[in-house]
Backbone as JSON, one array per atom type, in Angstrom:
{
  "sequence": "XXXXXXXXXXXXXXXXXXXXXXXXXXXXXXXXXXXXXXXXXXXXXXXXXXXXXXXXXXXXXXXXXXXXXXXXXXXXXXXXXXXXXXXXXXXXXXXXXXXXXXXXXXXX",
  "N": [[29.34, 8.19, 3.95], [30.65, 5.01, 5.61], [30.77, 4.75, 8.97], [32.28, 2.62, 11.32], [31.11, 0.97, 14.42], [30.93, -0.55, 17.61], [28.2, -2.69, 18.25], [26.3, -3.99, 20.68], [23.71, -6.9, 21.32], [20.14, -7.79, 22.46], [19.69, -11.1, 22.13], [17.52, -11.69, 20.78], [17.0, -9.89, 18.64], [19.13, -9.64, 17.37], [18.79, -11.76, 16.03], [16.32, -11.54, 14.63], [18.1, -9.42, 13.4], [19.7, -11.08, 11.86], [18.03, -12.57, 10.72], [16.64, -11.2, 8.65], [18.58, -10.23, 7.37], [19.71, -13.13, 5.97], [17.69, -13.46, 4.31], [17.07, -11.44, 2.64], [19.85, -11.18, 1.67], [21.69, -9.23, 2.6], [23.82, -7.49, 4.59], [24.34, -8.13, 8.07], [24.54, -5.46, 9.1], [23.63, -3.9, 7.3], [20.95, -4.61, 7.28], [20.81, -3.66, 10.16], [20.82, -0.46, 9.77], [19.16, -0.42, 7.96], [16.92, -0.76, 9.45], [16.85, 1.22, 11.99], [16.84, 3.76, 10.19], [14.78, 3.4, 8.63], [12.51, 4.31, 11.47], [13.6, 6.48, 11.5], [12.23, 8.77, 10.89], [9.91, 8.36, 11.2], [9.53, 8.96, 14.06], [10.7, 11.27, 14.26], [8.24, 12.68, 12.71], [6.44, 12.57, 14.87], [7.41, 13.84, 17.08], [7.84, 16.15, 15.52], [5.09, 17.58, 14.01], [5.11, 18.92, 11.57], [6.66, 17.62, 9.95], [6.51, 15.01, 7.5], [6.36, 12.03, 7.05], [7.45, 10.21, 4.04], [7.54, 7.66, 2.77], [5.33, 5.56, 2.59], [4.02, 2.92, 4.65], [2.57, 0.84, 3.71], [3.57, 0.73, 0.79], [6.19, 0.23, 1.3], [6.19, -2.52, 2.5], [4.72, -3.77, 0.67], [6.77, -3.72, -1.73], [9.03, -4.98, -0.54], [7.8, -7.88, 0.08], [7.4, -8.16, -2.52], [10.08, -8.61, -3.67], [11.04, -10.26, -1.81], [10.2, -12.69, -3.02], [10.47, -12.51, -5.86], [13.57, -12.82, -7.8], [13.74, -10.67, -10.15], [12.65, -8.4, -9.04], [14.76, -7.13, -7.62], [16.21, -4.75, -7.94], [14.12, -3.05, -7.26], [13.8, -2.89, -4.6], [16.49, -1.98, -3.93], [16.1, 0.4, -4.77], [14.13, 1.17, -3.24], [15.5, 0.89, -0.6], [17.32, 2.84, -0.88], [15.76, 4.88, -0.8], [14.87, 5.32, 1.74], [17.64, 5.58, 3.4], [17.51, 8.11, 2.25], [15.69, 9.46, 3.77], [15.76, 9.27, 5.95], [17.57, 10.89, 6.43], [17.15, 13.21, 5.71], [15.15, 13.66, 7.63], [16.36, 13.48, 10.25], [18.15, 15.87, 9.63], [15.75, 17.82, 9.81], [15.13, 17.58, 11.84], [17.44, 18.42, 13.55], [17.42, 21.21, 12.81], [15.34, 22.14, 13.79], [15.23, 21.42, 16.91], [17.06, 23.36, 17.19], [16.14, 25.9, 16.58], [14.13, 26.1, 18.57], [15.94, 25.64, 21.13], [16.84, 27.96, 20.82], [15.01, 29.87, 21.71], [14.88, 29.41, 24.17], [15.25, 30.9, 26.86], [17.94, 31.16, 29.1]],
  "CA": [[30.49, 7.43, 4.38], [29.9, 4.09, 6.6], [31.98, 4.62, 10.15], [32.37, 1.41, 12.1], [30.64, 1.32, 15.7], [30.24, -1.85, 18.38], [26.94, -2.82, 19.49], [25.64, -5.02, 21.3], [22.01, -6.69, 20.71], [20.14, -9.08, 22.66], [19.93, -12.48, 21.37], [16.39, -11.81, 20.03], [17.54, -8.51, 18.01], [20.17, -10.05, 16.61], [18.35, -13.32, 15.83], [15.84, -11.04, 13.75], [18.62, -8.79, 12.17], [20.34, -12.43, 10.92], [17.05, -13.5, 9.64], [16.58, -10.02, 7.75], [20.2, -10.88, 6.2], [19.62, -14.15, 5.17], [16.18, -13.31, 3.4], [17.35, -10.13, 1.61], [20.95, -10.86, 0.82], [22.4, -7.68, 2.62], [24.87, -7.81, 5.92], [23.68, -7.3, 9.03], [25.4, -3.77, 9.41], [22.77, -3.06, 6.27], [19.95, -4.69, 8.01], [20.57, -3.04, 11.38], [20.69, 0.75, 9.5], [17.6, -0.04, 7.64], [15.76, -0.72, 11.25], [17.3, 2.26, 12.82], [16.55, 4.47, 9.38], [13.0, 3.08, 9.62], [11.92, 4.94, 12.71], [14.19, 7.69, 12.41], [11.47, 9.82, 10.23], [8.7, 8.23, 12.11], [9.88, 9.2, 15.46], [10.56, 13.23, 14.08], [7.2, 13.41, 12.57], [5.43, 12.22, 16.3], [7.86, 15.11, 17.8], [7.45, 17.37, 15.06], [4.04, 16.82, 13.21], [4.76, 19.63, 10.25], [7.77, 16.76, 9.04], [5.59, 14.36, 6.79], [7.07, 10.79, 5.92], [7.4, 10.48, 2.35], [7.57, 6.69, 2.29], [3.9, 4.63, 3.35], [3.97, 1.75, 5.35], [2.14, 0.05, 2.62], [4.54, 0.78, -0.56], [7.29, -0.61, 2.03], [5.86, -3.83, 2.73], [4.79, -4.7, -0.38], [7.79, -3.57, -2.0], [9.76, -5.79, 0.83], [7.12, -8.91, -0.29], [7.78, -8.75, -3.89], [11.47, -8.88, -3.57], [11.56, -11.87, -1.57], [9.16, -13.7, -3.66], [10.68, -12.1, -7.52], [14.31, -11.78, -7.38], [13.76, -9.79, -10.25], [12.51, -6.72, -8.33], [15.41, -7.05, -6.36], [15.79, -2.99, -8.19], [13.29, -1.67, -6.39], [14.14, -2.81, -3.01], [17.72, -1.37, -3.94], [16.01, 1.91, -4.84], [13.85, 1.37, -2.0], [16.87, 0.97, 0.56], [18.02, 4.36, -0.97], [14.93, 6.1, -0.32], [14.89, 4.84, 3.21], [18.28, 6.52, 4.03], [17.82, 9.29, 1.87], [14.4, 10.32, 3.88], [15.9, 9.14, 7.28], [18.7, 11.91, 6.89], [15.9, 15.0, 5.73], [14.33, 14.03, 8.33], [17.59, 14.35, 11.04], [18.51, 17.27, 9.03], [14.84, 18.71, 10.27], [15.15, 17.99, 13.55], [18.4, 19.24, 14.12], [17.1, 22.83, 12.28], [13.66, 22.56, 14.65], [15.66, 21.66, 18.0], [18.32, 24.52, 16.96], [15.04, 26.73, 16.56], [14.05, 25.46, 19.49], [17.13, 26.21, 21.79], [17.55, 29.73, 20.98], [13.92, 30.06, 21.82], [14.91, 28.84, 25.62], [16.23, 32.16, 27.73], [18.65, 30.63, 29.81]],
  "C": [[30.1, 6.61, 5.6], [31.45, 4.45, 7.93], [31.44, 3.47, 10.63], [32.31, 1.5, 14.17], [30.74, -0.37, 16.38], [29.15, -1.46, 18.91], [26.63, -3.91, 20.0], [24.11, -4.86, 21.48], [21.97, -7.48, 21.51], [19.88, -9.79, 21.79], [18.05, -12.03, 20.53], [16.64, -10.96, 18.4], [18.18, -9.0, 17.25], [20.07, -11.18, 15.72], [17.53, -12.34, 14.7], [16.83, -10.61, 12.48], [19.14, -9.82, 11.24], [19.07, -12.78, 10.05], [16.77, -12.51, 8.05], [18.16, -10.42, 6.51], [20.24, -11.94, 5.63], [18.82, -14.25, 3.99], [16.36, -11.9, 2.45], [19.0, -10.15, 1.08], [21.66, -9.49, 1.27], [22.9, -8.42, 4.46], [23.95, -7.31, 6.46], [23.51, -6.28, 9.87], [24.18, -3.16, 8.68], [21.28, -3.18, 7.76], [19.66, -3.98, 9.92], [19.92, -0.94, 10.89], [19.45, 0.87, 9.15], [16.65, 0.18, 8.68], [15.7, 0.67, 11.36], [16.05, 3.76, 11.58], [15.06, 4.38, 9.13], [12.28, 3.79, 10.44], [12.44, 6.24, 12.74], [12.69, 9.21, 12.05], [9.88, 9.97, 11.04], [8.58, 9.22, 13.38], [9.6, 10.99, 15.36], [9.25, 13.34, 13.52], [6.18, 13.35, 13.99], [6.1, 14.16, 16.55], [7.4, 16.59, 17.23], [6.18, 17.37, 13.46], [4.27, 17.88, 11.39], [6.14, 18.61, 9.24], [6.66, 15.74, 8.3], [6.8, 13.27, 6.27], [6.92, 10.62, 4.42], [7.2, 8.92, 2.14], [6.48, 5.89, 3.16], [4.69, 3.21, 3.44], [3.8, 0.8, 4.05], [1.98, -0.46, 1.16], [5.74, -0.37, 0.03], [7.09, -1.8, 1.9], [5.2, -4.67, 1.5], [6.0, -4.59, -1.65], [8.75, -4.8, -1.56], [9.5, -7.45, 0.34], [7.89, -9.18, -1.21], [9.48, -9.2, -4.42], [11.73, -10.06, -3.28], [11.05, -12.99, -2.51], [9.94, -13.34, -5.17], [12.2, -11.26, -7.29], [14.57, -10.35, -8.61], [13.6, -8.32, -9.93], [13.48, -6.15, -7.08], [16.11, -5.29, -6.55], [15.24, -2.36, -7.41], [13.48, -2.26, -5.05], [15.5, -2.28, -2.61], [17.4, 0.15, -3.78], [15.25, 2.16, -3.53], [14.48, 1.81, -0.45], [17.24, 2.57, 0.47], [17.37, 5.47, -0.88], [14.6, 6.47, 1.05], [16.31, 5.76, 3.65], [18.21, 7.81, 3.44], [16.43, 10.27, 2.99], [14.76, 10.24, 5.58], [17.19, 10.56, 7.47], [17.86, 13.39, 6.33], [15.41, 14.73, 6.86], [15.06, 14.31, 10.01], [18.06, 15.5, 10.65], [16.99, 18.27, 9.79], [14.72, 18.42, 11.81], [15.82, 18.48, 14.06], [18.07, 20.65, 14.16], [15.89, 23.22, 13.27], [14.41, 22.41, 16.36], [17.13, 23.03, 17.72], [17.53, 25.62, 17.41], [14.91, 26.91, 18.43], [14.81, 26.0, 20.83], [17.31, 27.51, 22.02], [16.1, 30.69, 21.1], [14.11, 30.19, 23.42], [15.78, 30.21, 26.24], [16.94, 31.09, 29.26], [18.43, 31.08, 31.92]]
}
């Protein structure tokens, strides 16, 4: 379920996420989540190295390519999108369960 937030970007940020929206056909609510969802898995495997990204850099980006260039494969950048939040929320789901761990590890 999408909840509705304000943010504020600078002008560069925002200048990207528009360009991302123009060139893929998706709002720039999508194109901001994908960013965010992007890094989120990254970020938990730095912190916690036994999390393993599931989706390579270099499926992404040519995935990403062929889309813009064939709108037939505009499929797999749909399924793509959906593997992107589906791997950005296992991988908040494991950090929450490893800082929970974590916590009740800490004697106050």
């Amino acid at each position: 379920m999408l909840k509705r937030y304000q943010i504020i970007l600078t002008d560069w940020l925002g200048e990207h996420l528009a360009a991302i929206s123009d060139k893929y056909d998706i709002s720039i609510s999508e194109a901001a989540r994908i960013v965010l969802c992007l890094q989120i898995p990254k970020l938990v495997s730095v912190a916690y190295p036994k999390h393993k990204v599931a989706i390579s850099d270099r499926d992404l980006v040519t995935t990403i390519k062929r889309s813009s260039r064939d709108t037939d494969s505009r499929a797999d950048l749909h399924r793509l999108l959906s593997d992107i939040y589906f791997e950005a929320r296992k991988a908040i789901e494991f950090w929450a369960k490893e800082e929970k761990k974590r916590k009740g590890k800490v004697k106050p």
